[in-house]
C-alpha positions in Angstrom: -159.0 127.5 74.9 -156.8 130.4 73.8 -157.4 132.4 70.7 -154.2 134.1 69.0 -154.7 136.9 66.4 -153.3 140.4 65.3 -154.3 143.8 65.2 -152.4 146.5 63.5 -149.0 145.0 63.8 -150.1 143.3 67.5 -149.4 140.5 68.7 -152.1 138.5 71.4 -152.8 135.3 73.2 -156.9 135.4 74.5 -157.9 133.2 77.2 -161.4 132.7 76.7 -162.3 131.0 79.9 -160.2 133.1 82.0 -160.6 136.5 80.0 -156.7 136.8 80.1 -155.7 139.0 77.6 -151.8 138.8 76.5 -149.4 140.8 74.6 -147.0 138.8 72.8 -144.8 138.3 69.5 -145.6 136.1 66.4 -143.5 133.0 67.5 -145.7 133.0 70.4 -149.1 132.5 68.8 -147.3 130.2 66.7 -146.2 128.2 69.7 -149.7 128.2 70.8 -151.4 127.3 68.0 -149.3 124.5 67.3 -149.9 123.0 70.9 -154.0 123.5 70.1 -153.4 121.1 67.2 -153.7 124.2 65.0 -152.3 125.2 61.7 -148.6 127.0 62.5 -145.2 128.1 61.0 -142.2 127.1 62.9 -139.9 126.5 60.3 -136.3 128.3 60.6 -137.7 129.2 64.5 -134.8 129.5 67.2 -135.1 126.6 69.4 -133.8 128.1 72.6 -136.4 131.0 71.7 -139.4 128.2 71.4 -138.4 126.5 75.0 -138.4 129.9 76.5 -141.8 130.4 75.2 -142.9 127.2 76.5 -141.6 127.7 79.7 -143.6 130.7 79.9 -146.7 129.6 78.9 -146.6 126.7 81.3 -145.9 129.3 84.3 -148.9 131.5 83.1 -151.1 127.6 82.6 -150.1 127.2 86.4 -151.4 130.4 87.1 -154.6 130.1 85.2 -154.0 132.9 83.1 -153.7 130.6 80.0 -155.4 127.3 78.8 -157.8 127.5 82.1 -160.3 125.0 82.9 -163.8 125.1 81.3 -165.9 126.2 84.0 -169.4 125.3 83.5 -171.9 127.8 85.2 -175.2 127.4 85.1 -177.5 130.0 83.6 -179.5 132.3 85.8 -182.6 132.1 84.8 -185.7 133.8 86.6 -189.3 132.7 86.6 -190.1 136.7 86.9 -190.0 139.5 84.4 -188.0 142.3 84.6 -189.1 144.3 81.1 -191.7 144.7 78.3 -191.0 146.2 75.2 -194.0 147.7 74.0 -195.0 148.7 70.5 -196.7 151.8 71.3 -197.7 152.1 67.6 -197.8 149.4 64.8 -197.1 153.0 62.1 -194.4 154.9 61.0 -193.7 158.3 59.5 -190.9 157.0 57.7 -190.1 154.4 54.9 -187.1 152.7 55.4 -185.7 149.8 53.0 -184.5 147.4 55.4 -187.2 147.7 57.9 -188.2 144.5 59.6 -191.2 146.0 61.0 -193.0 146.4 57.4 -192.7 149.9 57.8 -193.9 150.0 61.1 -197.6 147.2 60.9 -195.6 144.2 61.2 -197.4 142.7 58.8 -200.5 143.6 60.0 -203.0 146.6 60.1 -201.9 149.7 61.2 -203.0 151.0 64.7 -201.9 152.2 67.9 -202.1 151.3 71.6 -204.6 152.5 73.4 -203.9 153.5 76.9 -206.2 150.6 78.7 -203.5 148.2 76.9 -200.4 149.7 77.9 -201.8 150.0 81.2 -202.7 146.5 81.0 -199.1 145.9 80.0 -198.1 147.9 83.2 -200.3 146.0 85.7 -198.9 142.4 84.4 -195.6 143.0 84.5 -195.6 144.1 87.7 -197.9 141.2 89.1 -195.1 138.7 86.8 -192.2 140.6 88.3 -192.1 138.8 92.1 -189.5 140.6 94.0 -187.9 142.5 91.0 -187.4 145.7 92.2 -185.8 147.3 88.7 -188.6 147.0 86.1 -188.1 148.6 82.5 -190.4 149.2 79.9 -188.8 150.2 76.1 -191.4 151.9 74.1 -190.9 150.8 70.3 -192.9 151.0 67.2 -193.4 152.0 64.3 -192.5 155.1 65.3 -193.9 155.6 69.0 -193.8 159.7 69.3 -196.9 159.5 67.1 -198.6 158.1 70.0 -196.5 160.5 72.2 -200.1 161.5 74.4 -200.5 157.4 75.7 -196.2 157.3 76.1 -196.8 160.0 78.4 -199.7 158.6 80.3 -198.2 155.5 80.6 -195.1 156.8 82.2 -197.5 158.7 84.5 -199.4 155.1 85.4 -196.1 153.2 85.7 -194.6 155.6 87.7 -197.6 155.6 89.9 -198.4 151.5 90.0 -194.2 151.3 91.4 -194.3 153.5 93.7 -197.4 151.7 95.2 -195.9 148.2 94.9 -192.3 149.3 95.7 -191.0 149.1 91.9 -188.9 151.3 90.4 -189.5 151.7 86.4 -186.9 152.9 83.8 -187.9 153.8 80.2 -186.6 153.8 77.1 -187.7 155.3 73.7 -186.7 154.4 70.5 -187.4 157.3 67.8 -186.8 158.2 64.0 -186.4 161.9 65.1 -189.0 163.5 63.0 -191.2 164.6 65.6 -188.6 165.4 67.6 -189.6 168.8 68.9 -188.1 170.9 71.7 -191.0 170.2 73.4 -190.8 166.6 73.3 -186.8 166.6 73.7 -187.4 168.4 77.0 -189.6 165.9 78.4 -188.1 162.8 77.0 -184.5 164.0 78.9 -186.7 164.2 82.1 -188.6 160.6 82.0 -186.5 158.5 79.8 -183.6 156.7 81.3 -182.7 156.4 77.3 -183.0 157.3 74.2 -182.6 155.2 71.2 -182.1 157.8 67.9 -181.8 156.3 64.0 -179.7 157.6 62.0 -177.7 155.7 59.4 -174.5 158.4 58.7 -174.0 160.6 56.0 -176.7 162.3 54.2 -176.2 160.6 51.2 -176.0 156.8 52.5 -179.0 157.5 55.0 -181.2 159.5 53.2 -180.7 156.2 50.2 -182.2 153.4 52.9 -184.1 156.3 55.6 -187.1 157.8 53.3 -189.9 159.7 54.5 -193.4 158.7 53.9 -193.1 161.3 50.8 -190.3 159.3 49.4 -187.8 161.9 50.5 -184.5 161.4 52.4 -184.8 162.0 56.2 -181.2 163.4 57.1 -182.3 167.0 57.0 -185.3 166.4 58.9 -183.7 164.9 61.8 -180.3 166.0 62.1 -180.7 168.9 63.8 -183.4 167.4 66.1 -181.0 165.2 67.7 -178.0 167.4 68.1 -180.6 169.4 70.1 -181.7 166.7 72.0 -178.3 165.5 73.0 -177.4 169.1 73.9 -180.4 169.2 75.8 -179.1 165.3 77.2 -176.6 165.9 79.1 -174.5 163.1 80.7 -177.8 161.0 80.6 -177.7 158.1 78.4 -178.7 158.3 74.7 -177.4 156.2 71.6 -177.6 157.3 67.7 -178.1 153.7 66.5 -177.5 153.2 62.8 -177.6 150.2 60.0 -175.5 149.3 57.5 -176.4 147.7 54.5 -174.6 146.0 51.2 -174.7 149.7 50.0 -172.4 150.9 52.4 -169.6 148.4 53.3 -167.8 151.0 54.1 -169.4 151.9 57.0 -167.0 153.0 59.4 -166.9 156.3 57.4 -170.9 156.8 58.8 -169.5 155.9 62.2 -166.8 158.6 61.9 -169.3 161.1 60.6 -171.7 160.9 63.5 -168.8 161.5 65.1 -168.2 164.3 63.6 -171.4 165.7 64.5 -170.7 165.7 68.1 -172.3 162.6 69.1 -170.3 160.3 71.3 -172.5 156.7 72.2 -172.9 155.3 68.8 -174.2 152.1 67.4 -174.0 151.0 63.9 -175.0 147.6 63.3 -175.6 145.0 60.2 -178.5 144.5 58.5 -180.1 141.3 58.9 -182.3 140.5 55.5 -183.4 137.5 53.4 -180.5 136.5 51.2 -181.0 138.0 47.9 -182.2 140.7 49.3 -180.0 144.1 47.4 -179.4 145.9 51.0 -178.3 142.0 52.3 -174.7 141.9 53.3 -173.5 138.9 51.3 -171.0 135.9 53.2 -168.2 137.2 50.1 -168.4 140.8 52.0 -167.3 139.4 55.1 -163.7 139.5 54.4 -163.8 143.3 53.8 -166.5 143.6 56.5 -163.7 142.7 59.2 -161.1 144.9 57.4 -163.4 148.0 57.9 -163.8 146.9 61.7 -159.9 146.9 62.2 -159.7 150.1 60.2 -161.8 151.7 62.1 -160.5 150.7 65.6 -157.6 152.4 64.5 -159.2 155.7 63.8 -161.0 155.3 66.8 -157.5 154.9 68.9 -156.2 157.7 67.2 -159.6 159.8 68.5 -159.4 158.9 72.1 -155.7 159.7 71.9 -156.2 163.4 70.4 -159.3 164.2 72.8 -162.3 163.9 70.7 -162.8 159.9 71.3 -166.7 158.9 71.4 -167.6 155.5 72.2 -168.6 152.8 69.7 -170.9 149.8 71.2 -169.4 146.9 69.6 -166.0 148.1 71.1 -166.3 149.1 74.5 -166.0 146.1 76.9 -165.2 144.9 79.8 -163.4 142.0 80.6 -162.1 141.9 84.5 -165.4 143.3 85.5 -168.1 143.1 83.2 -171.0 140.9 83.7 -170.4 137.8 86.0 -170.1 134.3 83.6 -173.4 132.7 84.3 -175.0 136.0 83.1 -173.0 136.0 80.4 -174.2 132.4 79.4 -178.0 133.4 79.2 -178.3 134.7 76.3 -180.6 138.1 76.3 -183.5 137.0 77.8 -186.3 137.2 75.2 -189.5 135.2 75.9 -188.7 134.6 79.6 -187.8 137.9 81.5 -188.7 140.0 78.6 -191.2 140.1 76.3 -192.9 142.4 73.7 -196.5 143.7 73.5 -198.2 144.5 70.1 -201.3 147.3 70.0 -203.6 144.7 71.0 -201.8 143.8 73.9 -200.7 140.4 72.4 -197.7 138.7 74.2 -194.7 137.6 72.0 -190.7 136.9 72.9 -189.7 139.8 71.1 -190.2 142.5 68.9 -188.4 140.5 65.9 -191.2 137.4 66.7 -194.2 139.7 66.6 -195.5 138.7 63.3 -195.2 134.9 63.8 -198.1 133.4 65.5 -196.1 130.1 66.3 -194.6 132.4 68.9 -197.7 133.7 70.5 -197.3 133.6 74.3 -200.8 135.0 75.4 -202.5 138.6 76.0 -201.7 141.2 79.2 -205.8 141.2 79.5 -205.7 137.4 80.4 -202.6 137.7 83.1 -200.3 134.9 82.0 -197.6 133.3 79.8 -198.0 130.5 77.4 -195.8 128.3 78.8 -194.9 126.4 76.1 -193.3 129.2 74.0 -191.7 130.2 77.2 -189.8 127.1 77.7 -188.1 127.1 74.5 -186.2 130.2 75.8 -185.7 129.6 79.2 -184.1 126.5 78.2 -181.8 128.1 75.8 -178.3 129.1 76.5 -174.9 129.7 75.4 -174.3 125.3 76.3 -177.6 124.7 73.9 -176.3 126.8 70.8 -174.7 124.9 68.1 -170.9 125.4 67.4 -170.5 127.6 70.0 -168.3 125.4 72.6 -165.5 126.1 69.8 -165.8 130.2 69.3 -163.3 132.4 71.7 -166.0 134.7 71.6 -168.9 133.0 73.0 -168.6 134.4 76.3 -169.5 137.8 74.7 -172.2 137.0 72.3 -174.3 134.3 74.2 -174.6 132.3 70.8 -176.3 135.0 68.9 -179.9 137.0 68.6 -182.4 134.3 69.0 -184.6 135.9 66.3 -181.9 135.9 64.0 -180.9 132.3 64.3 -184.7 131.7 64.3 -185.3 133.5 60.9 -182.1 131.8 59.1 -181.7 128.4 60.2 -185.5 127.4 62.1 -184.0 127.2 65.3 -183.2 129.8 68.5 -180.3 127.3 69.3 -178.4 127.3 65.5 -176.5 130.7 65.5 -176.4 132.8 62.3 -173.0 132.1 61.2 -172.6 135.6 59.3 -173.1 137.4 62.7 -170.6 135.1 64.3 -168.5 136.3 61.9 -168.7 140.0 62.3 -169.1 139.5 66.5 -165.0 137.7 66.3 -164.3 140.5 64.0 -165.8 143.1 66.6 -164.3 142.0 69.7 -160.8 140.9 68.2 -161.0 145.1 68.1 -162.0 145.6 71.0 -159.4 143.5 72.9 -156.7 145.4 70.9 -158.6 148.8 71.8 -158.7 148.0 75.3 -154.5 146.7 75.4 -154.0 150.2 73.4 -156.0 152.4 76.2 -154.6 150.5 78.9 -150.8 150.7 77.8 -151.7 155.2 78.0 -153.1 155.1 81.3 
């Protein structure tokens, strides 16, 4: 399969199975598109100009750098776990409009985990890990530095429980900033391997959606708290991870303005509601959705190429030596080598299925996985998910957040079409960001 397209006046031919990606003129895509049985303009085209086409891309067919054979790898999947997200506290000091999380009880009570569960959580992922030497546990909320004291003495436990059973543990910590003192900046930067920050963009369009408990905006609050922290940071790894929302299609101005606050790992990503929801992204936004994207990967060239480039998520990839292609077909690994772990200690897939009791895999106190649940994930994969044998960008998706699918169409293996959408849009971007950077080196 090869996907044509344009970017700003480019020109390329994709290879999806090989990763091959080609610079070329219109006629070309045109040439290809009509030998994929695909809608194409040829009319008035040189002849002598069309056979020299073809007699290229048969050379580059020969050489498998076009049209190259499906190859079919199987998933790895692992019968051990290798991380445990867990929700260190089912509250939140914040309000936000979109939150998933019902503002931090997921649906439920409000409470925190008490250190015997997250050492619980500790012991069995260890004794699920077999030879895993890498563990990682992500603590999540709510709004975990308000149950900073157990974070820490978790840490301390895990740190402790590895070194004893020849595990090594990486941590990260997802945070809403307002708590973030110097204090706790300092020792997050020494334990956490990284640091998830929110922050929707400019004051106005985050403090809108990003409310304090008092009903005020957040951005003043927390600004300043993070630009400490990633001074404090380093080179370590950090992201600010924003949301965008039907309010703020426009949302490559936020990127640009964290940016502009000296922050250089961002993450913006769309908001995933009911429909009808008024923050929901409608399907008739789409179209100007994937206009913002190319819009912005042009600002973002232009950035890299005066010196004050930061790096966007959905952008940076890596196509000749990223993730090897049965990886790459797995999908993320929710509800087989990682799952989540409420207050109580409660096992589910992920943090998104945490309020769904059809999910329910079991308890760290009892010591194993329902078995059941588990095999509807560690049977999915990129060859399970609907539609996606036709998508050039399957390969760099995995068919799709298995929650989201889940939530929209009632099943982990029927991708959210929406967010198929914006993932082409994405990497289409990134392709042409990565010819762009390649062509100045």
């Amino acid at each position: 399969m090869v996907h044509t397209f344009e970017v700003d006046g480019v020109y390329y031919l994709f290879d999806v199975e090989s990763s091959a990606l080609h610079v070329c003129d219109e006629l070309t895509t045109q040439v290809i598109r009509k030998m994929q049985g695909q809608p194409y303009f040829l009319e008035g085209a040189d002849p002598e100009a069309v056979a020299e086409i073809e007699a290229d891309i048969k050379e580059l067919t020969e050489n498998g750098l076009l049209f190259a054979p499906r190859t079919l790898a199987k998933p790895i999947k692992s019968e051990h776990l290798k991380a445990l997200c867990l929700h260190i506290c089912h509250d939140c000091n914040m309000r936000c409009a979109y939150c998933f999380a019902s503002e931090g009880t997921y649906k439920g009570e409000r409470q925190f985990m008490s250190f015997e569960v997250a050492k619980a959580a500790i012991d069995f992922l260890i004794a699920n890990s077999g030879s895993r030497q890498i563990l990682e546990t992500d603590f999540f909320g709510g709004e975990p530095l308000m149950n900073l004291d157990v974070v820490k003495q978790t840490v301390a436990y895990a740190r402790e429980q590895g070194e004893k059973h020849g595990k090594v543990f990486l941590f990260t910590l997802t945070t809403n900033g307002v708590l973030l003192n110097e204090e706790t900046a300092k020792w997050l930067n020494e334990e956490m391997e990284n640091v998830v920050m929110s922050l929707d963009g400019r004051k106005e369009v985050n403090d809108e959606i990003r409310k304090t408990v008092n009903g005020k905006g957040s951005f003043d609050v927390i600004i300043n708290n993070f630009k400490r922290f990633v001074e404090m940071r380093g080179d370590k790894s950090y992201y600010i991870r924003g949301t965008f929302t039907n309010k703020n299609l426009d949302f490559g101005k936020d990127i640009e303005f964290i940016a502009d606050q000296g922050f250089k790992e961002i993450s913006v990503e769309p908001v995933v509601l009911p429909k009808g929801h008024p923050l929901a992204i409608p399907d008739e936004a789409l179209p100007a959705i994937r206009e913002e994207y190319r819009r912005l990967s042009k600002e973002y060239l232009k950035r890299k190429r005066e010196g004050r480039g930061f790096n966007f998520f959905h952008f940076v990839i890596d196509i000749e030596g990223g993730p090897c292609l049965s990886k790459r077909v797995n999908a993320c690994g929710a509800g087989n080598e990682y799952l989540s772990v409420t207050p109580k200690g409660d096992l589910y897939p992920c943090h998104q299925f945490s309020d769904n009791p059809d999910f329910y895999m079991g308890n760290v106190f009892e010591g194993k996985i329902n078995e059941n649940v588990r095999s509807i994930f560690k049977n999915s994969s990129l060859f399970t998910r609907e539609g996606c044998d036709e998508c050039f960008a399957r390969y760099h998706c995995s068919g799709g957040c298995d929650a989201n699918n889940y939530n929209f169409n009632g099943d982990v293996n029927k991708p959210y079409e929406p967010t198929c959408e914006m993932m082409r849009a994405r990497l289409e971007c990134a392709l042409h960001i990565l010819s762009e950077e390649k062509k100045g080196s």
